[in-house]
N, C-alpha and C positions, 0 to 999 in steps of 0.2 A: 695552813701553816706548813713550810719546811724544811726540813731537816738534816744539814750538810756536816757529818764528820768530816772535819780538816785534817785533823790527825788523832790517833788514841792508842799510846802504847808506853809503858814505861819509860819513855825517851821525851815525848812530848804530847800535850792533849789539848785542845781546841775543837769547838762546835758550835758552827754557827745556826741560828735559828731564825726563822724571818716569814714575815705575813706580806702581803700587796708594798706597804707602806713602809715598814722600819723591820728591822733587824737585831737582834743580843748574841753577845759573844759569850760561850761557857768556857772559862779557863783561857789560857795563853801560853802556851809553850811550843811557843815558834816566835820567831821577829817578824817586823812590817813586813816586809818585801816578801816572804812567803807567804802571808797575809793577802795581802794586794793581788798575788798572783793566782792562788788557789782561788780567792772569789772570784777573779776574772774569769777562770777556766769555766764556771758553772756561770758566767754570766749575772754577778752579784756586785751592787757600788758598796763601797769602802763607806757610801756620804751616810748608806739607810743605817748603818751600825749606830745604834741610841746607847749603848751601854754594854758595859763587859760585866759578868758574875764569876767572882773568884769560888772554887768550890775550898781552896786550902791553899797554905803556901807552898810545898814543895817544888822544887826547880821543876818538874816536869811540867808543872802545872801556868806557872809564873814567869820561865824563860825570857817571854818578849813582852813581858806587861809592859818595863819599861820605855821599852821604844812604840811600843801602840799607845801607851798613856802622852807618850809625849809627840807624836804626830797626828792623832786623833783630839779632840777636845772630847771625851764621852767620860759619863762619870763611872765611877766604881764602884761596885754593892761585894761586900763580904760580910762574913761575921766581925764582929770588935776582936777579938782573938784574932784574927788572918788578917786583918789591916793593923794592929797593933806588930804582927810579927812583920808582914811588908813593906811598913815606916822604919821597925830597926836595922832592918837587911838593906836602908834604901833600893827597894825592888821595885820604886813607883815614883812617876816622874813627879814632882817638889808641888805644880800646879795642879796635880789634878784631884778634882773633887770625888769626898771617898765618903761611900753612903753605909753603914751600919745596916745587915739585916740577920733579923731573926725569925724564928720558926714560929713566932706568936703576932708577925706583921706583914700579910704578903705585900710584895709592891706593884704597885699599879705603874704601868709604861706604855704612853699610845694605847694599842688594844688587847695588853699585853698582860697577864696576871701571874707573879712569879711569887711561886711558897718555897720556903725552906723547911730543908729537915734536917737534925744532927744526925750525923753518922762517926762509925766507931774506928778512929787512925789514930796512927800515933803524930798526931802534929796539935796546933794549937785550941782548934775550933771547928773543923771540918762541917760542910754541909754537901746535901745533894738538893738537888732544886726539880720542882715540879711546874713546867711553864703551861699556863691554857692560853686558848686563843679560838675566838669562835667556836666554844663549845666543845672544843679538842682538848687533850691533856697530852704533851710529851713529857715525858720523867730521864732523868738521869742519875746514877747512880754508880760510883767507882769510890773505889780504895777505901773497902769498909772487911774491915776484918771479919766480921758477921753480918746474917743478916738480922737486925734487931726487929721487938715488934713494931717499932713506930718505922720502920723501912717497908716493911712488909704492908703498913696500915696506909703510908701514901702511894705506893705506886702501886696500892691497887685501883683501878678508875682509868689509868693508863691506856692512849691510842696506842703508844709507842713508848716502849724505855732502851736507853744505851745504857747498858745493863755488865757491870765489872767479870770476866773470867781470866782473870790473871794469870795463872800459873797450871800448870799440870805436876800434880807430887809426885810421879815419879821421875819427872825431870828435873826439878826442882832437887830433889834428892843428890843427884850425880852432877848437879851442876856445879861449875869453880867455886861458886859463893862460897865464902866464910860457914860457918856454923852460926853463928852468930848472926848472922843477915837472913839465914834459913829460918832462926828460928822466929825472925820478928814478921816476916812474910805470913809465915803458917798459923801468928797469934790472933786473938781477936783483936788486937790494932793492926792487924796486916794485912792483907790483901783476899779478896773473893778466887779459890781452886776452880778449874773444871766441873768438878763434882759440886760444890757448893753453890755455883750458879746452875747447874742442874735441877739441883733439888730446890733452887728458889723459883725458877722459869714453870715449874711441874704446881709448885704453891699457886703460883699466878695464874697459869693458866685455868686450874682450877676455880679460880677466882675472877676469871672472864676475861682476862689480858692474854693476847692472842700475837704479839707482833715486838718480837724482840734484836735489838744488835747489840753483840757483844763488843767488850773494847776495854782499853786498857790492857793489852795482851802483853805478858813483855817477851820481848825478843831474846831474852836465854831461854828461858823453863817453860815455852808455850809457842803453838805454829797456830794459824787461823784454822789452817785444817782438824789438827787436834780440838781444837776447842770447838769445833763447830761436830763437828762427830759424837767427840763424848758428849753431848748435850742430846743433838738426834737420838743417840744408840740408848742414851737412858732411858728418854722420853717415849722410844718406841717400844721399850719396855715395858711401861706405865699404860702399852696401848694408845699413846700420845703419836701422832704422824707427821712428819714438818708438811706445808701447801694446803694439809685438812684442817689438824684443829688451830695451827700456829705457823705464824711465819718467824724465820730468825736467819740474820746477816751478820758481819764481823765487818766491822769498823775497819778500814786504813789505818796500818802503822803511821804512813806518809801518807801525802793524797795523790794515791797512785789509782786511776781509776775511781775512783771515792761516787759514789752513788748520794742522790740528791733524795728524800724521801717525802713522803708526802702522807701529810696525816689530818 
């Protein structure tokens, strides 16, 4: 199985995932034509895409569903919550087929086994998805204001999670935003700190997960370097070493350079 962030920042988020045979899209926030181009670049067809997984509606997430729903024929797995809210927003092209998942149904695809988990945002229905494939587990896991225990109970088992660090607080702090935007980021419907993906990478490893990329970074209150630092500079605290006990990358805002991984 591998592993390509297309893109993953406050702005937009896609990730493709794909075996010999077929391929799934996590989220959509880009159009086609970035789409088509980025998998060309790593040498990927647009044909092996079997299906897109919405993690939630928000625009970052949903941007180009519509124009993939409508030049691709693949169908669509969300929650009833996130298709409910992507029918009212017309965010989804008229024909295309939209499949209901929950955390108590995984779905079977090709060779592909995909669970859901709730996690805690401020939108309708939010999930993170845990995909296996020949005995591998990749997790994913963004825009959850905490980490709950039922977050912390799937993505342990994990080859590999894209694993949310959003923000840094004290940038976050002097950043333009509102008060009000500040303080929905910092609640437990808001977004994963520096710190808070810290202290969950240090949980995991613990727990025998060993191989993490951060993402979802947003481009005000957070740089790849920062958030790739504080996470190190904790963890070497803990006596934790990045290359010994754990590996960890940061995801492409864009897909600039964007790394293919392999789990």
């Amino acid at each position: 199985m591998v592993i390509y962030p297309l893109c993953s920042s406050s702005k937009g988020n896609c990730t493709y995932v794909s075996n010999n045979n077929s391929g799934l899209l996590i989220d959509a926030g880009f159009g086609i034509r970035n789409l088509y181009k980025y998998l060309n670049d790593a040498n990927f067809s647009k044909d092996n895409i079997k299906a897109i997984f919405i993690t939630h509606e928000h625009i970052d997430h949903i941007s180009g569903l519509y124009s993939i729903t409508k030049n691709l024929s693949i169908p669509v797995f969300a929650s009833k919550g996130t298709i409910k809210s992507l029918l009212n927003k017309n965010k989804i092209y008229n024909e295309s087929v939209l499949h209901e998942i929950s955390p108590q149904e995984p779905i079977h695809m090709d060779d592909f086994e995909i669970s859901a988990f709730p996690t805690p945002h401020d939108c309708t229905e939010s999930l993170g998805f845990c995909i296996y494939n020949n005995n591998r587990k990749f997790s994913i896991c963004t825009d959850i204001g905490y980490a709950t225990p039922i977050i912390k109970e799937k993505l342990i088992g994990s080859d590999l999670i894209l694993l949310e660090s959003n923000y840094d607080f004290n940038l976050l702090q002097i950043s333009p935003y509102p008060h009000l935007l500040k303080k929905r980021i910092t609640s437990n419907l808001g977004h994963l700190s520096n710190d808070d993906a810290s202290e969950l990478i240090k949980y995991l490893i613990d727990n025998g997960v060993n191989n993490f990329i951060l993402g979802h970074l947003s481009q005000i209150n957070n740089t790849p370097d920062l958030a790739f630092q504080t996470i190190v500079s904790y963890l070497a605290q803990q006596n934790l070493h990045i290359n010994k006990d754990y590996l960890l990358n940061v995801a492409p805002i864009r897909n600039n350079n964007s790394i293919v991984y392999e789990v």
